[in-house]
N, C-alpha and C positions, 0 to 999 in steps of 0.2 A: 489420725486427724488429716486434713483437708486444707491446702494453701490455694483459694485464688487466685487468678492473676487481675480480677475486678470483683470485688463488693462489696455492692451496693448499702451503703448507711442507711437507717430511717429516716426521712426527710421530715424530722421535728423540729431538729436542734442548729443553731446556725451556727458557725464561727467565720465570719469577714476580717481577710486580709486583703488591703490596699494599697495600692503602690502609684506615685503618681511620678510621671514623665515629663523634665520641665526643663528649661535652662536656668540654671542656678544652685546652689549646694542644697546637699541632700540635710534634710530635717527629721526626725520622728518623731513622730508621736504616738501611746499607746492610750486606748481606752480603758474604761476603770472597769478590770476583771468580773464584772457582777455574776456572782455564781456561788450562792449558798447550798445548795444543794449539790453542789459537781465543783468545789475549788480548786478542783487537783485537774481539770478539763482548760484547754487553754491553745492558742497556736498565734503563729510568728512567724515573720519575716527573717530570715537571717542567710549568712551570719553577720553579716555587716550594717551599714547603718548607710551606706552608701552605694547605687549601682544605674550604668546607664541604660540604654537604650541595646546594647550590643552584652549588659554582663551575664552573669548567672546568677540565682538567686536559689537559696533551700527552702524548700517549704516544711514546717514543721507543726504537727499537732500533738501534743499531748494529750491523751485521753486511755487511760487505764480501763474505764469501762471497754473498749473494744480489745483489751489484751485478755481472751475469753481462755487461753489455754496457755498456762504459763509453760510451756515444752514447746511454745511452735509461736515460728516468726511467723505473725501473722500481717493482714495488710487493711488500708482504710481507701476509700476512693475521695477525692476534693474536685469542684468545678471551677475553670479559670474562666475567667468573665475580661471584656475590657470593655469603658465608659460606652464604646459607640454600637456595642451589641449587649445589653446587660439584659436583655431579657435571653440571650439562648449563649449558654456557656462555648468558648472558643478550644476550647482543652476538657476533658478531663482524664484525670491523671493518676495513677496509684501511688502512694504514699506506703512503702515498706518500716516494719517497725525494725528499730537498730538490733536488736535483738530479742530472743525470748526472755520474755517474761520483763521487759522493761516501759507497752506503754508506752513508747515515744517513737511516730510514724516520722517519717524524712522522705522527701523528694527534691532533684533537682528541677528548675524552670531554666530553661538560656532564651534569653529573650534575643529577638532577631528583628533589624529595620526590614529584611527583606525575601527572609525564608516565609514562607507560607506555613499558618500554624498546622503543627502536628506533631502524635507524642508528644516529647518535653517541651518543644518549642513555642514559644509564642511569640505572633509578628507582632509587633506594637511600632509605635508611629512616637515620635515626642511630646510629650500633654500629655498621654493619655493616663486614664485612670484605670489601672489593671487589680482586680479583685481576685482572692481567691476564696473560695463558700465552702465549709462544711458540714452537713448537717446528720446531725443524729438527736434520740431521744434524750431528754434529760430526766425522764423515767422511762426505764426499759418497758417496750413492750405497750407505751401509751402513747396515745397521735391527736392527747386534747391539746387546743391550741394554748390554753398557760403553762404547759410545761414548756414552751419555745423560752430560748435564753438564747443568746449574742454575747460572744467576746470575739475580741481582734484587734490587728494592729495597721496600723494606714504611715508611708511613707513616703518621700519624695524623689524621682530618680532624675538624675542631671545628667545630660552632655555637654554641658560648659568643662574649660579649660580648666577652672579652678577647682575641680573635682578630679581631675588627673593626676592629681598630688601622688608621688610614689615615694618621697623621700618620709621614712621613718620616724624621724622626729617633728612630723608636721602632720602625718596622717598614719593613721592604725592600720584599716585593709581597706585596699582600694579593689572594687570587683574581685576579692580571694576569697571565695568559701571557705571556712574551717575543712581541714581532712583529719581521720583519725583513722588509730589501726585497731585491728581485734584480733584475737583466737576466735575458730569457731565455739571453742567450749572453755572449762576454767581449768579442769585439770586433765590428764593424760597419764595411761600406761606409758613405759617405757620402751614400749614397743608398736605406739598406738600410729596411726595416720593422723595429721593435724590440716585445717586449713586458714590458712595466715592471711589476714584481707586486710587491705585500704580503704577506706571509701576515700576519695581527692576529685571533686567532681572539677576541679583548674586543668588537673592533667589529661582531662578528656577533649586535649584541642582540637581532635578532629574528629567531630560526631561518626564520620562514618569510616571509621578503621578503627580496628582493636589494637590499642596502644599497652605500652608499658613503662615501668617505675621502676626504683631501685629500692629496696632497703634492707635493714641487719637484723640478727638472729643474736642477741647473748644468752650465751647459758652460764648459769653462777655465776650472774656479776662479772664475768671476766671481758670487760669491753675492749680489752686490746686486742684481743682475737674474733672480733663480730663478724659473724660471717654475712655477706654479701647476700641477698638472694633476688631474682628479677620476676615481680608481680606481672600476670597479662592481664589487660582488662577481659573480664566477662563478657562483654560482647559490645557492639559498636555504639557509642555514643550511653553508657551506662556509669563511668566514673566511678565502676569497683573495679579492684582489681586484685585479685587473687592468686595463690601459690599450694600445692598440697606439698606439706615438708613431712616427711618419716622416718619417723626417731628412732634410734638404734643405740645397743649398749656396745657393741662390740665394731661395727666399721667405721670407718674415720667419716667427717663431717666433709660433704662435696656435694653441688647442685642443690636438689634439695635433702638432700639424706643431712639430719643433724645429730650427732654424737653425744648424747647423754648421757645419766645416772640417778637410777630413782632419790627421789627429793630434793631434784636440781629443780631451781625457780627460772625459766626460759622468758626472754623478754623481746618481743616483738619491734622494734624502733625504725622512725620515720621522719626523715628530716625535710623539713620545704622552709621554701621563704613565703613568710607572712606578706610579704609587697612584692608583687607580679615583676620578675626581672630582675629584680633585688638581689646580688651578693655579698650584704654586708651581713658582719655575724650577728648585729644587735636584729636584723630582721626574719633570721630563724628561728622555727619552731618544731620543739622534737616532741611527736607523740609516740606514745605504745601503750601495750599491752601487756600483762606478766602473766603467765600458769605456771602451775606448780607438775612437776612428773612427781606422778602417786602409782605404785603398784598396788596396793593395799585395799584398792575399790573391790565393792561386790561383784560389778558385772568385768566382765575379760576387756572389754572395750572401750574409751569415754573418747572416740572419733564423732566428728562434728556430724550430727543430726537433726541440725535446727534448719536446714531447707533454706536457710539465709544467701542470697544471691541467687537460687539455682530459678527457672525461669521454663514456662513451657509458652511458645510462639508459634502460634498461626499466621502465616502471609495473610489474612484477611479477615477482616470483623463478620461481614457479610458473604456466604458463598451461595453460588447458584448451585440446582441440584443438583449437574455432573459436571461440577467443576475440580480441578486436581487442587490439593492440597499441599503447602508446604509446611514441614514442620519443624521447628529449630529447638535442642532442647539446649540452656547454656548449665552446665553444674561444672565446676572447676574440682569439687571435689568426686568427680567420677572417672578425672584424669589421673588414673591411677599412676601408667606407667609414659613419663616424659619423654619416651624414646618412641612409642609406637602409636598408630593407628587404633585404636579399641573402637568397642561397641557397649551398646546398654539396648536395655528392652525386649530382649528374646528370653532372658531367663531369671529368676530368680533371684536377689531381692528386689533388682531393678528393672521391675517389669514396667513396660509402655501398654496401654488401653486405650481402646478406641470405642466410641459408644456413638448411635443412632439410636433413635429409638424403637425404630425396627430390626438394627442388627448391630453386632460388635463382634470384635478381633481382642482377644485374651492378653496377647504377646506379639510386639511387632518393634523388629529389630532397627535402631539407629547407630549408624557408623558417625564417627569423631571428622573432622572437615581436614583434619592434620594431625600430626603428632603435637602432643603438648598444648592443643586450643581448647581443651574444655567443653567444645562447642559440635555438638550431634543433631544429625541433618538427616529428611528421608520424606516419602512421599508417597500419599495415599490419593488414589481419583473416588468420587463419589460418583453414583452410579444411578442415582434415583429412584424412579420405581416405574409399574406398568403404566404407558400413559400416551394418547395419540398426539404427538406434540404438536407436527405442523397440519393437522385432520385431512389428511390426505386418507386417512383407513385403512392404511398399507405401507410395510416395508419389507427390506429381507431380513429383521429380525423375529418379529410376529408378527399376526395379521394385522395389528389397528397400532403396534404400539410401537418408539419413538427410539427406545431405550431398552438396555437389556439390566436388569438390577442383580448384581450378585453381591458376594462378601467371601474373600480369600487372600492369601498371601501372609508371608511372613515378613517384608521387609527385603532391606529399606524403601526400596523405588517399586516393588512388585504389588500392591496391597490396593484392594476395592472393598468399597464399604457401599450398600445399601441404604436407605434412606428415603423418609415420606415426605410429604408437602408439609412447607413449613414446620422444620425441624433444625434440628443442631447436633453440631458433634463436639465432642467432649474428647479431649485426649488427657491422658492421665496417666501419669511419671510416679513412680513407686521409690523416693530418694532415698527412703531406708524400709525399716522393717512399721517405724509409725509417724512419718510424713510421704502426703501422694501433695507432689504439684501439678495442677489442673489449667490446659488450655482450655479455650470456650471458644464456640461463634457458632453464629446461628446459619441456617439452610434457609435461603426464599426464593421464590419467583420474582422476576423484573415485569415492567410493562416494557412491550418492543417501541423504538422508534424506527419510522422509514423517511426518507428525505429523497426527492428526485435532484441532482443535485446541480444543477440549473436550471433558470427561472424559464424560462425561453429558449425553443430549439427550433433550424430552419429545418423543412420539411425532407432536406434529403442526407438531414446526418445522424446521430448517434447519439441515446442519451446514458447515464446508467443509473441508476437507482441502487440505496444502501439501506440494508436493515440492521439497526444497532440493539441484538436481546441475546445476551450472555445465554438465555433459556436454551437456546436451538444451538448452543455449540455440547452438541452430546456426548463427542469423544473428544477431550482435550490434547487428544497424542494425532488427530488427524484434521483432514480438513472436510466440514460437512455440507452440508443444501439442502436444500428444499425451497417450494415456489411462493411468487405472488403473483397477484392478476392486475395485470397494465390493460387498459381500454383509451380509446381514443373516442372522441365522436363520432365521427369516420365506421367507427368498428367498434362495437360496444359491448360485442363479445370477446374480443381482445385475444390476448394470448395469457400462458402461464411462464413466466420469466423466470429461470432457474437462477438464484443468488446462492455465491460459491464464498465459505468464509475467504476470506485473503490471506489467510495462513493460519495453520493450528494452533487453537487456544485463546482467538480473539475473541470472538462471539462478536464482529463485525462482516458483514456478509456482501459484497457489490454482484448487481447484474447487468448487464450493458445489452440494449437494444437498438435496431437499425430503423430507422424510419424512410416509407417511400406510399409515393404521392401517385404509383401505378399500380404495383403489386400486392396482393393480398397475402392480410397477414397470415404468419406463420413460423414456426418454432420461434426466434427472435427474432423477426421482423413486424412491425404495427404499419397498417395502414393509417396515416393522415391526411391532413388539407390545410390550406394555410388558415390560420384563425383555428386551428381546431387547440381545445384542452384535453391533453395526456392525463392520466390515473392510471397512478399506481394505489395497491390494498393489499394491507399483509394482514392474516387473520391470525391474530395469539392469543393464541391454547394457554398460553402459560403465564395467570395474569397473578398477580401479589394478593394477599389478603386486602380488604374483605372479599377479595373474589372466590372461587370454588372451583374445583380442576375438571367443573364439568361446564362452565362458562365459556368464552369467549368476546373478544375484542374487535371491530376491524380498525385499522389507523390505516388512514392515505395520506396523499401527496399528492398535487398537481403542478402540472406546467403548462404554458404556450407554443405552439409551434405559429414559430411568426418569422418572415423572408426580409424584415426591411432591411436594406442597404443603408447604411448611413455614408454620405459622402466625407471625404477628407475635411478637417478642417482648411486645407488652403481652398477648398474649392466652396465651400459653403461661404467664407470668405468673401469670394471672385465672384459669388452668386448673390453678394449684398447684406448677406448675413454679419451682423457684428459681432465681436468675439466675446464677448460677454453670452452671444446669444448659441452658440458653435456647442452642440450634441457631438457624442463620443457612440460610437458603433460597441453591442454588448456589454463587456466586464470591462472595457477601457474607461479611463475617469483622464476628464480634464484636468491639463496643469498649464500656467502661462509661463512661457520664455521672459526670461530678465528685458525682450525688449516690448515686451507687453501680447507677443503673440499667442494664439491658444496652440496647446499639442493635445494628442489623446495619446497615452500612454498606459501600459499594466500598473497596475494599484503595487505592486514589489519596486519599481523603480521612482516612486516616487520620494521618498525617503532620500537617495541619490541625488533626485533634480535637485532637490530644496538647497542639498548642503550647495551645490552649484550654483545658486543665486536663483531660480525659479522660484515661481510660485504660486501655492494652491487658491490664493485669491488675483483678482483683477486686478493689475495695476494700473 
């Protein structure tokens, strides 16, 4: 079976969660579950009843129709909406189910005044009304519009004081999500590999560092001897946080090695405070989990294989066709040994695959980022295929083409994949012998942009022109070029301006030419005249669907070459001019002195005058 990291529901069925951002205490209200045909289908805000503008929030759906294979944690997708864009979703987001064969998806939301949405985050502003949409069929496999049904829950979120409540016997949870713990599985040899997980999305206070937790191991009840163990979160800003412990009959109980005996019941425990801050005893709360150690199973093994937390990551939803790739795999349960550096993906059960749809890589090796993180790292370039990028009809790799396409390498950082126009790569993690988790993102072409990047140039200096198209960065390990054609009036056969990326792997290209009002143009030099208009023209080969890789584009750019002098403000002044009426020379912008005079100053120092008492209007 097959875990994505997105998809996609049938867009039949709705389930609307609302949240609304206000000053004043938080209220809820639910609508009336209408669902005779699906009652067991249902989603919800939670875990609390109260959150503001800065908290976190769980998103929860129930729906058993998408738990299709009760052996595999599977996952659902949902869109997050706010009031002031409700036609085109600000998020969306995967929803993992808590475990197999349970039916019930969870995600976290951390809403943000000022982070820009992405992943979990959502920016939201106070008022606002923030939705989140699910939708699937409420008969499988049918998209008439009476099968559509709605349920959901709408609530109100405060930044007022009196929603800050943290004392216990006045408020339940203020901004704390529920956390709980699990075993990956229910029972275990006594000899088995286990993995011990948190979910606590509170203790993920800092989105971008993988943090950790503390909690206990009893085995048979005997809680005066709970052993210690230290969860690391799975990877930054995720709010699990995992441990692999390995049970043994015969060594003593240390790190994670725990000391058992078949038909000992092992209990997983987690203590937090229900109210953020809080050290009073009435405001903890201890959750776990129990398994039972069973030798007596059919098969040799019952080590966690439900793929639960493990994760394949791509740096990017969209890649250009020879763009490098990065790839992050997070499995906690693939941290075998606590002490060392390992690897996955070169052999055997945990094989890594790589797929185009022109070519693939069998087995490709990723290394661990450290001892003990769980967290496997490595990197493949895409390589494209035959193709005259910038139609020049010539390079030193073939006669007409741009790009050289192969497919080789074993890993981690050594590895080229192949690839057609408009396409996608697939990478795919082998977690055991019957879960593969599967990254995705698709292969396209850009449209280029070119910019001259001033308006106006005097005729005896210097401009330089930029082309912004990911397409023409071919080797991401190097720095590339290729030309466009600048003409002036003057010269209308112009020059070809060689544009050098500005360092490898931008797919940002600058070229700078000299301008003169004697000499004939040449390599980079344009002959001009005053009044004359510059063009620049970059012709891209390389344009996005609906275009065809036998099309092309041009996109220009002009500018002025213009000599005027503008005099000082004192002297335009002394010349009768009033200040009101006082022109600034170029990219200078007026600003008036506190005692009403005009200055022309850079647009960067203005910011400075102001706090100084100047100012950008007339006094």
């Amino acid at each position: 079976m097959i875990i994505f990291g997105m998809i996609s529901a049938l867009k039949i069925f709705t389930l609307t969660l609302m949240a609304v951002l206000t000053f004043g205490l938080i209220t809820s209200f639910t609508f009336a579950e209408a669902s005779e045909e699906r009652p067991d289908a249902y989603s919800e805000w939670g875990p609390t009843s109260e959150f503001t503008t800065t908290g976190i929030a769980t998103v929860q759906v129930t729906d058993h129709y998408m738990n299709m294979n009760s052996n595999t944690v599977e996952t659902l997708t949902v869109d997050v909406y706010t009031e002031r864009n409700e036609d085109n979703p600000e998020l969306t987001i995967t929803l993992t189910e808590s475990d197999a064969d349970t039916g019930l998806f969870l995600a976290i939301v951390y809403f943000s005044e000022t982070k820009i949405s992405s992943g979990n985050t959502l920016q939201v502003i106070d008022g606002d009304i923030v939705s989140v949409e699910y939708t699937y069929s409420q008969v499988p496999g049918s998209d008439k519009h009476e099968d559509k049904i709605g349920v959901g829950q709408e609530k109100t979120i405060s930044n007022s004081l009196e929603s800050q409540v943290t004392d216990s016997a006045t408020s339940q949870i203020v901004e704390r999500p529920d956390a709980y713990y699990e075993w990956g599985a229910d029972v275990y040899a006594s000899t088995d590999t286990a993995v011990a997980r948190v979910v606590d999305p509170f203790m993920n206070a800092e989105p971008n560092k993988i943090e950790t937790l503390i909690a206990s191991i009893v085995v048979a009840d005997n809680y005066d001897d709970g052993i210690k163990i230290i969860l690391t979160e799975t990877g930054t800003n995720t709010g699990i946080f995992e441990k692999i412990i390995l049970f043994t009959e015969t060594d003593e109980s240390s790190d994670n090695v725990i000391k058992i005996a078949n038909g000992d019941d092992v209990s997983l425990d987690y203590l937090y405070s229900e109210v953020p801050d809080s050290d009073k005893r009435e405001d903890m709360v201890e959750v776990g989990d129990e398994i039972t150690i069973q030798n007596s199973q059919d098969v040799t093994s019952i080590s966690d294989t439900s793929g639960f937390g493990a994760t394949v990551h791509l740096d990017k939803e969209i890649y250009s066709w020879t763009d490098k790739v990065h790839i992050t795999v997070t499995s906690s349960f693939h941290n075998f040994d606590s002490k060392a550096v390992e690897e996955i993906g070169a052999t055997q059960p945990y094989t890594i695959r790589m797929h185009t749809s022109s070519s693939n890589i069998d087995s490709y090796k990723l290394v661990e980022t450290g001892p003990n993180t769980g967290i496997f790292t490595g990197e493949i370039i895409l390589t494209g295929f035959l193709h005259d990028a910038d139609g020049s009809g010539k390079n030193d790799h073939h006669p007409y083409e741009d790009t050289v396409p192969m497919t080789s390498g074993s890993g981690p950082v050594d590895g080229f994949l192949e690839n057609s126009n408009n396409d996608a790569i697939s990478v795919q993690f082998d977690y055991s012998e019957d879960v593969t988790i599967v990254g995705y993102a698709e292969i396209q072409w850009n449209t280029g942009k070119i910019k001259l990047l001033e308006a106006s140039y005097p005729d005896s200096g210097t401009g330089v022109v930029r082309v912004v198209d990911p397409d023409m960065n071919w080797n991401p390990e190097a720095v590339d070029n290729f030309d466009v054609d600048v003409w002036s009036d003057s010269d209308a056969s112009g020059i070809d301006l060689t544009m050098t990326e500005t360092s490898a792997n931008t797919g940002v290209f600058e070229g700078t030419m000299f301008f003169s009002t004697t000499d004939e143009s040449s390599g980079h030099r344009l002959r001009v005249a005053e009044g004359d208009t510059i063009t620049a023209e970059y012709e891209d080969n390389t344009l996005p669907s609906p275009y065809s890789p036998e099309d092309e584009l041009d996109i220009s750019d002009t500018a002025i070459i213009r000599n005027i002098t503008v005099p000082s403000p004192y002297k335009q002044m002394k010349n009768g001019v009033i200040a009101e009426h006082v022109v600034c020379n170029g990219t200078f912008e007026k600003i008036y002195k506190s005692d009403g005079h005009p200055a022309c100053v850079k647009p960067s120092s203005i910011g400075n005058l102001v706090q100084r008492g100047w100012s950008v209007d007339f006094i």
